[in-house]
C-alpha positions as CSV (number, residue, x, y, z in Angstrom):
1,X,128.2,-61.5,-71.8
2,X,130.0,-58.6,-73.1
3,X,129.0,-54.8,-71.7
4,X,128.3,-54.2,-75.2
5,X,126.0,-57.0,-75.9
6,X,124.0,-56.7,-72.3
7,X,123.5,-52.9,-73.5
8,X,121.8,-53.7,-76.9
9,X,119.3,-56.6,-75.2
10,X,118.4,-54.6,-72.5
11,X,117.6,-51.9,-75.0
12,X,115.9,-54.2,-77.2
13,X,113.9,-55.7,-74.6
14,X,112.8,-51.9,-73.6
15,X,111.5,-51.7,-77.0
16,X,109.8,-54.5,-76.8
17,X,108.6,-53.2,-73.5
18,X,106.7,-50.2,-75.1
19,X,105.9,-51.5,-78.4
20,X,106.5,-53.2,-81.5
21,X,110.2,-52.3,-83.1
22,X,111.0,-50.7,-86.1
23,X,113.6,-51.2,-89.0
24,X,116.4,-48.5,-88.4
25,X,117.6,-47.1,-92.0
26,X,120.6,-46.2,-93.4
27,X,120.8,-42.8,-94.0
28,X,124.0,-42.9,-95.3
29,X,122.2,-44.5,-98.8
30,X,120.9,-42.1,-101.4
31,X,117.5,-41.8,-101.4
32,X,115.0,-39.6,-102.2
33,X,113.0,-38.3,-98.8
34,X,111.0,-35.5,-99.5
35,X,110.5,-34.6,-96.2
36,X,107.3,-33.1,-95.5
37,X,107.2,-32.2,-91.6
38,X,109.1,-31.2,-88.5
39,X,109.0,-31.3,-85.0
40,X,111.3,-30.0,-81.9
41,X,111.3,-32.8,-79.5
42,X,109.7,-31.3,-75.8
43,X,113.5,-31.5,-74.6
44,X,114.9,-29.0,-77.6
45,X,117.4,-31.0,-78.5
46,X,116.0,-33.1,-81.7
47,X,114.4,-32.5,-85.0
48,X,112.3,-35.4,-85.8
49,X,110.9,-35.2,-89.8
50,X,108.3,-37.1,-91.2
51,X,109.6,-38.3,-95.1
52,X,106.9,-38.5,-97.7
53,X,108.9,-40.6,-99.9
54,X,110.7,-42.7,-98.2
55,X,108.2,-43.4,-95.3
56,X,111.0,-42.9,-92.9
57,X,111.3,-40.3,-90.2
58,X,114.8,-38.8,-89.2
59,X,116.1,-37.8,-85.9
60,X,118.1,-35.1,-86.1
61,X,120.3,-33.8,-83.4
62,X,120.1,-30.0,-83.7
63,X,123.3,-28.8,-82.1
64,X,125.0,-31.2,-84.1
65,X,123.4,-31.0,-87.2
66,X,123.4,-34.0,-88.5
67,X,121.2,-37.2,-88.4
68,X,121.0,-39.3,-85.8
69,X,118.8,-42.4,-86.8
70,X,116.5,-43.0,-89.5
71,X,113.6,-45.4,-89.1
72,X,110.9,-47.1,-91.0
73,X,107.7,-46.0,-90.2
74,X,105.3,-46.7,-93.2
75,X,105.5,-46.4,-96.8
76,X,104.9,-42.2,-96.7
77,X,105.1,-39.6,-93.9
78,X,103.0,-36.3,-94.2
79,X,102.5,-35.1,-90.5
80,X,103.9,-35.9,-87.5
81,X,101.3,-34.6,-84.2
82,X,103.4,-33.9,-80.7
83,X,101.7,-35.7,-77.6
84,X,102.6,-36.1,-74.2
85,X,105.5,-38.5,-72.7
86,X,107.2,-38.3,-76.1
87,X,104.5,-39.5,-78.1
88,X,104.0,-39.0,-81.8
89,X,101.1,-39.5,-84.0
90,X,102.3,-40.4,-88.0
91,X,100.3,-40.2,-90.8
92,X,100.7,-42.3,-93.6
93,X,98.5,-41.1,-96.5
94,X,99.7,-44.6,-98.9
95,X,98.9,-47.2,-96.5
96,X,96.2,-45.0,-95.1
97,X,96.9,-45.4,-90.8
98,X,97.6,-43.0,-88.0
99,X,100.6,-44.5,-86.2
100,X,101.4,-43.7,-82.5
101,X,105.2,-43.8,-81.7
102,X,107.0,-43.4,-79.3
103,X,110.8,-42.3,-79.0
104,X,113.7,-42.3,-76.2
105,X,116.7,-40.2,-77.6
106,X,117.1,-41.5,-81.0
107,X,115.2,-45.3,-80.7
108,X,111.5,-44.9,-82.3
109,X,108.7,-48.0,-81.6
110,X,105.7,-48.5,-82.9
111,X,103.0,-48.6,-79.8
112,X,99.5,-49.0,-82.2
113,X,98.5,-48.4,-85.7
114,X,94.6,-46.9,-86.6
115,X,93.2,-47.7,-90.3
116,X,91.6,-44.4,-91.5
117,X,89.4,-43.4,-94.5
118,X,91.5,-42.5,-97.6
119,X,93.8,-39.2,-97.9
120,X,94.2,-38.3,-94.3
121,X,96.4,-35.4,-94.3
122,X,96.6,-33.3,-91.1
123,X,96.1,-34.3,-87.3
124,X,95.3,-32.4,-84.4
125,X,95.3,-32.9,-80.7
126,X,93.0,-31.6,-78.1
127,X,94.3,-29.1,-75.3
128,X,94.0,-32.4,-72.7
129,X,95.7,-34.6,-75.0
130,X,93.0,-37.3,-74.7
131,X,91.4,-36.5,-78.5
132,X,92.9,-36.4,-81.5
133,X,91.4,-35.6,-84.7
134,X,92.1,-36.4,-88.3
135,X,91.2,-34.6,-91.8
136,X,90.8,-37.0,-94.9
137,X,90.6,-34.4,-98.2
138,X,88.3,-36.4,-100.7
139,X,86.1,-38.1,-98.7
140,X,85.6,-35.0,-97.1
141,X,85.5,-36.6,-93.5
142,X,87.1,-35.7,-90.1
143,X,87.8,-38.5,-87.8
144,X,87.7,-38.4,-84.1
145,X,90.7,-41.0,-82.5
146,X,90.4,-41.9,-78.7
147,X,94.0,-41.6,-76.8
148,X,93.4,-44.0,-73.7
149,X,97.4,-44.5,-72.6
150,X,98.8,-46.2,-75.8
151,X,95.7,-47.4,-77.1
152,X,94.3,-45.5,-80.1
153,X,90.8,-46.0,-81.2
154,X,88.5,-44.6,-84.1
155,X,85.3,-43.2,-82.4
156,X,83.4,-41.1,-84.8
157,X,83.5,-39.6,-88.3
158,X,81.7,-36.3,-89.7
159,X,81.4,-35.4,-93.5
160,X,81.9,-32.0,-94.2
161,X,80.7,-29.5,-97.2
162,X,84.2,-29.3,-99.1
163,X,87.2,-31.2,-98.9
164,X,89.0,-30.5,-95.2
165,X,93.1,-29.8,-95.0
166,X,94.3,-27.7,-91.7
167,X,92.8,-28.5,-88.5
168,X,93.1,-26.4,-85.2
169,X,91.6,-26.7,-81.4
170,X,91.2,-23.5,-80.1
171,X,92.3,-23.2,-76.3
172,X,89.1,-24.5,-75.0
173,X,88.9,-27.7,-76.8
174,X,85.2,-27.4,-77.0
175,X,85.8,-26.1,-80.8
176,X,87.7,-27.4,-84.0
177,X,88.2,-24.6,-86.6
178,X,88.6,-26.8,-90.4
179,X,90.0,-25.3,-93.4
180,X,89.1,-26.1,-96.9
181,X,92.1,-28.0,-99.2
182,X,91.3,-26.4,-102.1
183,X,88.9,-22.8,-101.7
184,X,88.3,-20.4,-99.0
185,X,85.9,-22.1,-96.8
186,X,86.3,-22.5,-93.0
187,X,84.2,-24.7,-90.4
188,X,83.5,-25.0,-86.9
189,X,83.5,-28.2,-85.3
190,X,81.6,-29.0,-81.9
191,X,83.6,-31.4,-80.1
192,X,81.2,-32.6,-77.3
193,X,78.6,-33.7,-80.2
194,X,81.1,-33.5,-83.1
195,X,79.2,-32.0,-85.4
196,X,79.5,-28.8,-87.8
197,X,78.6,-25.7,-86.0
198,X,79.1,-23.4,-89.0
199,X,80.7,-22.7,-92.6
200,X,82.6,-19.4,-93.2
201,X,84.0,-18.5,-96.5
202,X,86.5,-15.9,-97.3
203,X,88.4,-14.6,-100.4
204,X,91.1,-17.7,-100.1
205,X,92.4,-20.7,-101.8
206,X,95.3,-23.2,-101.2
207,X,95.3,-22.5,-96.9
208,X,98.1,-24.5,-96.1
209,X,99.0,-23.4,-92.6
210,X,96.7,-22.5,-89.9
211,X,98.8,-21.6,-86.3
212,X,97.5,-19.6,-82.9
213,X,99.4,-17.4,-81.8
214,X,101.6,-17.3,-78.5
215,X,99.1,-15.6,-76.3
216,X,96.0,-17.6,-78.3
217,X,93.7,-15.0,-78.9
218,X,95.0,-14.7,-82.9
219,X,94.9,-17.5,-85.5
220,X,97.6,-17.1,-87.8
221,X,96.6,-18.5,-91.9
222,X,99.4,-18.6,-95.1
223,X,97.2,-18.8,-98.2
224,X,97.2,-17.5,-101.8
225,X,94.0,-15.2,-103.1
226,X,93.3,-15.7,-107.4
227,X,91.4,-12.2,-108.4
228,X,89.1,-13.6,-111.0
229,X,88.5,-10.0,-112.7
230,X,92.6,-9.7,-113.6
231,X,94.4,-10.3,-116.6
232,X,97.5,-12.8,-116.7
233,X,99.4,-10.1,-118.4
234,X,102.8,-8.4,-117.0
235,X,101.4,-5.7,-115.7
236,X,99.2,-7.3,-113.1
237,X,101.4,-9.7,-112.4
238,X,104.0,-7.6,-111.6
239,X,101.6,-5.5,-109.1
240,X,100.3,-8.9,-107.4
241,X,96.8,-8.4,-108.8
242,X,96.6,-12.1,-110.5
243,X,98.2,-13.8,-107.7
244,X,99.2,-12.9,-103.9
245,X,100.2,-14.3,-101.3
246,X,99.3,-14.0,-98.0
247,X,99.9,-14.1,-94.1
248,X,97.3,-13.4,-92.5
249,X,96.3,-12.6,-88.5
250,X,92.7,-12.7,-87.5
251,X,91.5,-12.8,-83.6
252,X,89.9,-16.0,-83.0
253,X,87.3,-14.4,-81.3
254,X,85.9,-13.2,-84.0
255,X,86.4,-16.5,-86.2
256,X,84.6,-18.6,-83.5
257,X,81.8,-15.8,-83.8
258,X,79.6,-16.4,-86.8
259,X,78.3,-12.8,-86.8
260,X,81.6,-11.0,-86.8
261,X,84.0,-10.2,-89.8
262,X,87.0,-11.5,-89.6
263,X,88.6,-11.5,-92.6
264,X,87.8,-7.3,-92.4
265,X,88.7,-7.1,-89.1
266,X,92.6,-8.9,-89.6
267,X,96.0,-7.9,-90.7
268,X,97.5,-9.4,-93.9
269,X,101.4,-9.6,-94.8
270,X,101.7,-9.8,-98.3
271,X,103.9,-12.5,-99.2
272,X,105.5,-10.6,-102.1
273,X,106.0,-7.0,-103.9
274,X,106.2,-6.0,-107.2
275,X,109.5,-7.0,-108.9
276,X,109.2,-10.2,-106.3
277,X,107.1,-12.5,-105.6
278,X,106.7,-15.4,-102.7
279,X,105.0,-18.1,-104.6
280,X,102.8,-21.1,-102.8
281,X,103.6,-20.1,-98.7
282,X,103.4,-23.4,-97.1
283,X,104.0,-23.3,-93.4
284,X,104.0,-20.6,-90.2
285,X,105.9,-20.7,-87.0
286,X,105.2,-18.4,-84.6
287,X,108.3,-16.7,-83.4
288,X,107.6,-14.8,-80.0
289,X,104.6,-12.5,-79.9
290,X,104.7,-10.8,-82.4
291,X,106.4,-12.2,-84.8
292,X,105.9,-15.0,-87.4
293,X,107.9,-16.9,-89.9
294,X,106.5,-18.1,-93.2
295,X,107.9,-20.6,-95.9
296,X,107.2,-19.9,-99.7
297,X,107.4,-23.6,-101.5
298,X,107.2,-22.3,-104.6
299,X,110.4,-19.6,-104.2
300,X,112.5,-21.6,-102.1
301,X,112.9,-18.9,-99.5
302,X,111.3,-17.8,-95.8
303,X,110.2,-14.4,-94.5
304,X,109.8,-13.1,-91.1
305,X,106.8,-10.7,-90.5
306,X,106.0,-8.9,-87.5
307,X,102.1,-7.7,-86.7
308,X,100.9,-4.9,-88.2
309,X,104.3,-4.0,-89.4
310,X,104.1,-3.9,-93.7
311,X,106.4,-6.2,-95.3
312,X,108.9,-9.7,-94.9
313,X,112.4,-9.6,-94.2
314,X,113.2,-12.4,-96.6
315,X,116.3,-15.1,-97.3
316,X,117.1,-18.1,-99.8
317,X,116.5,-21.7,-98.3
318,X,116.2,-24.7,-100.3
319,X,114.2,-26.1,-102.9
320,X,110.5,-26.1,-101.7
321,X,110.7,-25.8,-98.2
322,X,107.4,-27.7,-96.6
323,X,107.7,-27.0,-92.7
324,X,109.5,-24.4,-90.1
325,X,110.2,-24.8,-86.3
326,X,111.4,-22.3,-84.5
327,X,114.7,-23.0,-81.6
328,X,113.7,-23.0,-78.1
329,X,116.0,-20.0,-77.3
330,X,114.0,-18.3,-80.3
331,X,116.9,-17.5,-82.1
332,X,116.8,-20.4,-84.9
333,X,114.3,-21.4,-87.2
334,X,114.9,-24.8,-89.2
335,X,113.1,-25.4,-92.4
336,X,112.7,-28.5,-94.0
337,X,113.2,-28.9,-97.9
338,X,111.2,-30.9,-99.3
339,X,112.7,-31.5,-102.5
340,X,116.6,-31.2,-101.6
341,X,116.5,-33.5,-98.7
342,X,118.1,-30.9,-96.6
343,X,117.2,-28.4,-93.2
344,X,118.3,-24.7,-93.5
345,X,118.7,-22.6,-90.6
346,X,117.7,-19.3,-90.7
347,X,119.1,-16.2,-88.5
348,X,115.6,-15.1,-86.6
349,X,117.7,-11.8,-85.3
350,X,119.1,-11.0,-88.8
351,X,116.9,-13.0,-91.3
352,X,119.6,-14.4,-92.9
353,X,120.1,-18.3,-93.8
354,X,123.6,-19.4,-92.0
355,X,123.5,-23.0,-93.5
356,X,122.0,-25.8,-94.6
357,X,122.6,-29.5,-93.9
358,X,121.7,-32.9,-95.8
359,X,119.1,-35.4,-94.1
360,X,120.9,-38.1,-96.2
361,X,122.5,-38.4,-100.1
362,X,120.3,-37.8,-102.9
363,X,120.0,-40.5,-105.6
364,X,119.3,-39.2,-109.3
365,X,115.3,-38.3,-109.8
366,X,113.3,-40.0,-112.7
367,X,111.8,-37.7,-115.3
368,X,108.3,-37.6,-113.1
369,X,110.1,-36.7,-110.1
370,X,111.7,-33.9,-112.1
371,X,108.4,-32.4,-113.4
372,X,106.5,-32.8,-109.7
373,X,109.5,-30.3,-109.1
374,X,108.8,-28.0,-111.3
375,X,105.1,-28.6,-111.1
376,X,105.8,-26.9,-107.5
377,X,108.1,-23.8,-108.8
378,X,107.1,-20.4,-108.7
379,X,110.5,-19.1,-110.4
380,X,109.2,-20.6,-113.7
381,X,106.6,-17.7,-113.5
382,X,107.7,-13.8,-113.7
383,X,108.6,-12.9,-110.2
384,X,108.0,-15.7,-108.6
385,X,104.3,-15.1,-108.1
386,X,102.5,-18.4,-108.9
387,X,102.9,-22.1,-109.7
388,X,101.0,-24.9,-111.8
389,X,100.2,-25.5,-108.2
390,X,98.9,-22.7,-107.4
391,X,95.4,-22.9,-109.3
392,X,96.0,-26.5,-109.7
393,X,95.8,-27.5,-105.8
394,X,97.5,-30.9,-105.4
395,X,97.0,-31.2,-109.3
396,X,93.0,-30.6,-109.0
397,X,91.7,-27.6,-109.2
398,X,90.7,-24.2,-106.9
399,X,87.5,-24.5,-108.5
400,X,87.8,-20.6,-109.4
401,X,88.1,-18.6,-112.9
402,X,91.1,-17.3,-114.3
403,X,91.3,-14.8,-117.3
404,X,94.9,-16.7,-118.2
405,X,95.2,-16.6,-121.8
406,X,94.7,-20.3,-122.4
407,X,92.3,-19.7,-125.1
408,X,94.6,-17.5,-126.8
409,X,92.7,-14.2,-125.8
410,X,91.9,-12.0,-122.7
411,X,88.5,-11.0,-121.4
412,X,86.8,-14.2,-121.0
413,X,87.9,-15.8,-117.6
414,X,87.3,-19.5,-117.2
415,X,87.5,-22.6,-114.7
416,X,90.3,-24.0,-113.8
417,X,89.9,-27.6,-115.2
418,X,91.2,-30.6,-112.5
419,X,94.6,-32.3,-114.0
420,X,93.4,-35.6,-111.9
421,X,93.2,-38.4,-114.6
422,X,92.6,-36.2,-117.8
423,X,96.6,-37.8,-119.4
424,X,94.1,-39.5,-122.1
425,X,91.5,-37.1,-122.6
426,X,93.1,-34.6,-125.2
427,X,93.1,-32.0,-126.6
428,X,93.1,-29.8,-123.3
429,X,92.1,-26.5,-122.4
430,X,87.7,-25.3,-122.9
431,X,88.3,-24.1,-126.7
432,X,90.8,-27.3,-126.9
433,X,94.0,-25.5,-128.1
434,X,96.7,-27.6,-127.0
435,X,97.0,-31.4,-128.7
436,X,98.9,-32.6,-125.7
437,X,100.1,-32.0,-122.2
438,X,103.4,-30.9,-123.0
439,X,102.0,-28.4,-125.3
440,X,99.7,-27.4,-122.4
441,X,102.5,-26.7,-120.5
442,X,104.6,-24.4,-122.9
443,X,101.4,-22.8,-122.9
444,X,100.9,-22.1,-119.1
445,X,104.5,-21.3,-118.5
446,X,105.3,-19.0,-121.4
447,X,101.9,-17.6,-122.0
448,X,99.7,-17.6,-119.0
449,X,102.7,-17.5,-116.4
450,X,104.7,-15.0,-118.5
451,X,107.9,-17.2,-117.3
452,X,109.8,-17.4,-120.4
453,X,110.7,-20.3,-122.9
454,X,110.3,-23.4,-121.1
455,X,112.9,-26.4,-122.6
456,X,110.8,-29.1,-124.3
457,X,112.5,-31.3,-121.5
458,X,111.1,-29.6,-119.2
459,X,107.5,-29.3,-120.5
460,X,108.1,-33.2,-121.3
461,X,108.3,-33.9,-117.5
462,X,105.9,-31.6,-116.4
463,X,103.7,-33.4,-119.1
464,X,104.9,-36.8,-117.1
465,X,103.9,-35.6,-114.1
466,X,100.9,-34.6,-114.8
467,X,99.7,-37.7,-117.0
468,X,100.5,-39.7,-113.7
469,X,98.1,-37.9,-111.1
470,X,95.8,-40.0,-110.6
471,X,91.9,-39.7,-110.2
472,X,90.7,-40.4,-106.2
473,X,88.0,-43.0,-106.0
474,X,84.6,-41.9,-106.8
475,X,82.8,-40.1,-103.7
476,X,79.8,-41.9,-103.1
477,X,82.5,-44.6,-102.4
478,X,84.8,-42.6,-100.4
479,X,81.5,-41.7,-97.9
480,X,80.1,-45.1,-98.1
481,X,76.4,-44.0,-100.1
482,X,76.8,-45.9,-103.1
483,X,73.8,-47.1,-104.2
484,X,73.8,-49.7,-107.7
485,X,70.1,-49.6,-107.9
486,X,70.1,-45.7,-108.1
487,X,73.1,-45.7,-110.3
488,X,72.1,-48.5,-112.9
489,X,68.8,-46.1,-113.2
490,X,70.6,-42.8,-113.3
491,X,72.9,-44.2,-116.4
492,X,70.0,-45.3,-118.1
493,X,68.4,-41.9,-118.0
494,X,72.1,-40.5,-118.8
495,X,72.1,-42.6,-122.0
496,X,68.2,-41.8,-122.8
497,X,69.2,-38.2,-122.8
498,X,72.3,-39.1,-125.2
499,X,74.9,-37.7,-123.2
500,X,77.2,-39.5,-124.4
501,X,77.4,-37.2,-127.6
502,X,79.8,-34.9,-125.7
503,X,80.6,-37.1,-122.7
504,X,81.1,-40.6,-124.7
505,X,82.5,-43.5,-122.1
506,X,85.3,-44.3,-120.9
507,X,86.7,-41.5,-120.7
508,X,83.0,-39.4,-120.5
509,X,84.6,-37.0,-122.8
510,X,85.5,-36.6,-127.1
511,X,87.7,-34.5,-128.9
512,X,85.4,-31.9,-130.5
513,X,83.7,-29.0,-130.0
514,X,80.2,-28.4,-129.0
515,X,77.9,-25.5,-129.0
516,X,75.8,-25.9,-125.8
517,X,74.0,-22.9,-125.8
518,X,76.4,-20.7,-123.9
519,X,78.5,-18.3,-125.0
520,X,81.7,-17.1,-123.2
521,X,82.6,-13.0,-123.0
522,X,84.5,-13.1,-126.5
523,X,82.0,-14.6,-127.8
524,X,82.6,-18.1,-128.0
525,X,79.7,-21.0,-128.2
526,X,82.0,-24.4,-128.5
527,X,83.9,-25.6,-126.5
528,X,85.7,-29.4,-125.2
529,X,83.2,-31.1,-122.7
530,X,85.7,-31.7,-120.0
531,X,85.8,-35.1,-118.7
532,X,83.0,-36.0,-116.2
533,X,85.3,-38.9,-114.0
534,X,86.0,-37.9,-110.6
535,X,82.8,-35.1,-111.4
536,X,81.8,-35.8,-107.8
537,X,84.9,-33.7,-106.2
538,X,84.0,-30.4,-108.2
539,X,82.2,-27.8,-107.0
540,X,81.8,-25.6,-109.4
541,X,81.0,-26.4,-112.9
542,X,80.4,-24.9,-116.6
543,X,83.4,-22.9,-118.4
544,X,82.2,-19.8,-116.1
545,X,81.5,-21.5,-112.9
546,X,77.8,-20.5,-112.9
547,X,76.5,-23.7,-111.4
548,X,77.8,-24.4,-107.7
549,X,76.1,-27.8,-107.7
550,X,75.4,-30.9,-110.1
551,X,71.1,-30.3,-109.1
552,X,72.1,-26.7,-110.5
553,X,73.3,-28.0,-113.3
554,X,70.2,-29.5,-114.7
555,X,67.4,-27.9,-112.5
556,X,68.5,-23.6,-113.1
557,X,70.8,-24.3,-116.0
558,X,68.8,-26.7,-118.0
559,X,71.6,-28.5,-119.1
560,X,71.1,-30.7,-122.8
561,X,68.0,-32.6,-121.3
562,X,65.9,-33.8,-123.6
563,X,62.9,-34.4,-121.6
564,X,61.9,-32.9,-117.9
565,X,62.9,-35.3,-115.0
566,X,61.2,-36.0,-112.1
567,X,62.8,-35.2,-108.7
568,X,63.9,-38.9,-108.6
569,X,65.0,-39.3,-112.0
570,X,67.4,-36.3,-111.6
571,X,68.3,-38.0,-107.8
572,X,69.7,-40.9,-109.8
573,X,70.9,-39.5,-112.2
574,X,73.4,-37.2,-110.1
575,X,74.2,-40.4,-108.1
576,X,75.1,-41.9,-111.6
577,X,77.6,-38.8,-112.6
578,X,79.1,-39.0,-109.0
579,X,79.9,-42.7,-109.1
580,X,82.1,-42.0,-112.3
């Protein structure tokens, strides 16, 4: 037997040893990755990146920049979680599983994989390393995983209030802080019983990071703030008063501490300035103790902030960066771009970007690829200040108002409609002023973004894009309370009531306008029923928002009954709306 061939069985039979093998990749082939997370091995030397659309995760040798091995994990890879003995934990939103690796230099195998409710999207581990938790966005659950050696168990699940994104320990273990996916809400888990503690909410939407700090006594948030009471005009978009952007230091004292103010008590970075603007922040890394580094998605660039010093020192990465780690010797960080395939490294001492490297070759992008793109750029808006994405959160909605200009007129903010299923449901918009999607999106870009002409290509595959988001399952499903008794009763009473005027199935919407006895703040009285599928995963509701819940809907608004239900009537029929 030749050296060679001895090497590669005894290797092989190490694999086998730990786990089940995986298929290595090519990453010389053009693909499209999209990678989506980043860790530094515990040794320094390796980047290891989780790819959303190829399901692979690279191994990158850092010194070297280049790629090392490419393997086949699942069919997408969103988050990657560091445990001890180089261990991993994968998440794999398509196939739905938490998947415990393990590496050795650059071989990866597969030790267990967990089924898990649908949309997981962030992992944490406890401080001990023996827990590991796992946020699902629209069935609004957490899910507690057992770590016993290399087996990996589901123990528990908890529904939450809103839909869950970010998950942190604090040092302790004993707490789990949860932030909201789409709004400003944040919970605190107890771990010994695992169940909510409390719900904070402050002035927040689209938290997509959520770091301690090196000494833990700070949590560190990126997140974007919508001010309802602005105008989409130039002027306050240029000043930041439509949208900022935000970094954000609060002590975790206070956060753990229901009574305290902590959004008062912090210090913010502004992600931006007038004249420029750091659309859609998307990751932190915490730099020494001081000092943080942020990724904006929507500008394509990264800004270093120190506490309670004013301002970014800001550079150019690549398109959409997703995730940033920072070099052990703290002079490094290395973004990941999630729609170039490529890392940038980024001068800490300087703030400068000194290259960039490719995790593989690109192939050519289809037209809905292309708009998912822009879908995600801030530099379609003036100064970079916002996205579709930005109101639009994972093509849903913030739930929030917005005086934007879609009805062709300021002074009468509305709610920012979901995008999820609505490709047949035209026209769009509450006074239902744009006949398709494309023309919705000449509409946003040039008139509520203030971005400038838009090609017709362009809105064309933004319009792809966005016909091909598709609604999640209904909620009672997603939580496991549907009822068919309830549901068959509660469409029976929807039907008596002849909702189906406005809200005609199967789409639960028509084309016209109707005057439902509210008026807007210009005035108006008709407006498009917006579709009612997927009306379970809304929180707010009406063109103003005034109802925060469905029983608000009928019970304080009196909304187009035509008789007076009983408690149990109303019961079912809310249980009918949120099976659609």
């Amino acid at each position: 037997m030749t050296r060679t061939l001895f090497a590669t069985l005894c290797c092989l039979l190490a694999n086998f040893a730990q786990g089940a093998p995986l298929a290595q990749v090519d990453p010389s082939q053009p693909a499209y990755r999209q990678p989506e997370d980043m860790l530094l091995t515990s040794d320094g030397q390796s980047l290891l990146i989780a790819n959303r659309g190829t399901g692979t995760l690279s191994i990158v040798d850092r010194l070297q920049q280049k790629v090392v091995a490419e393997w086949q994990v699942g069919r997408s890879l969103i988050h990657l979680t560091p445990l001890a003995g180089d261990r991993l934990l994968a998440l794999d939103p398509v196939a739905q599983e938490a998947i415990l690796l393990h590496r050795v230099d650059s071989q990866l195998t597969e030790l267990a994989r967990v089924p898990l409710p649908f949309s997981p999207v962030r992992a944490a581990a406890s401080p001990d390393g023996t827990q590991l938790v796992v946020s699902c966005v629209w069935p609004r659950k957490l899910v507690q995983l057992r770590l016993d050696g290399d087996q990996l168990t589901a123990e528990r699940e908890l529904i939450l209030p809103f839909a869950p994104r970010e998950i942190l320990f604090e040092p302790t273990g004993q707490t789990l802080l949860v932030a909201d996916n789409f709004g400003g809400k944040l919970a605190l888990v107890d771990m010994a019983e695992f169940s909510l503690q409390h719900v904070r909410e402050f002035p927040a939407h689209n938290i997509r990071a959520m770091v301690l700090s090196l000494d833990q006594t700070k949590v560190l948030f990126a997140h974007q703030m919508l001010n309802s009471l602005a105008v989409t005009n130039t002027n306050d978009i240029h000043w930041g008063l439509v949208m900022s952007n935000d970094l954000r230091w609060i002590d975790l004292a206070r956060v753990l501490n229901p009574a305290d103010d902590f959004y008062g008590e912090g210090f913010m970075h502004p992600i931006g300035e007038p004249g420029k603007g750091g659309g859609d922040p998307t990751d932190i890394a915490v730099i020494d103790a001081d000092q943080a580094i942020v990724t904006m998605g929507g500008t394509g660039q990264a800004g270093i902030g120190k506490h309670e010093s004013y301002g970014l020192f800001r550079t150019n990465v690549g398109t959409h960066p997703t995730a940033v780690v920072v070099s052990p010797e703290k002079d490094i960080a290395y973004i990941a771009n999630g729609f170039d395939d490529s890392i940038s490294l980024v001068n800490l001492k300087t703030a400068k970007t000194t290259g960039k490297f490719p995790l593989g070759p690109m192939r050519e992008l289809s037209e809905l690829e292309r708009g998912e793109k822009l879908f995600h750029n801030a530099r379609l808006s003036m100064e970079g200040w916002m996205s579709c994405h930005s109101c639009h959160t994972d093509g849903h909605t913030n739930g929030m108002t917005s005086d934007n200009l879609g009805d062709n007129s300021f002074g009468a903010p509305k709610r920012i409609l979901s995008l999820l299923g609505k490709a047949d449901t035209a026209p769009f918009g509450w006074l239902g002023v744009s006949p398709s999607l494309a023309a919705q999106a000449h509409k946003s870009v040039e008139q509520t973004m203030h971005g400038g002409k838009l090609a017709d290509e362009d809105a064309q595959a933004l319009a792809t894009y966005m016909a091909s988001l598709p609604l999640p399952p209904p909620i009672d499903q997603l939580q496991g309370t549907h009822d068919p008794a309830a549901i068959a009763h509660g469409r029976q009473i929807f039907l008596r009531n002849n909702c189906i005027k406005c809200h005609a199935p199967p789409k639960y919407t028509t084309p016209d306008l109707y005057d439902v006895g509210m008026e807007d703040k210009e005035r108006n009285r008709k407006f498009n029923p917006p579709s009612l599928r997927g009306i379970g995963h809304r929180d707010t509701f009406f063109h103003d928002a005034r109802a925060t819940s469905l029983r608000d809907v009928f019970e304080v608004h009196g909304h187009e009954l035509q008789v007076d239900l009983t408690d149990q009537q109303l019961t079912d029929l809310i249980l009918f709306l949120k099976s659609l």
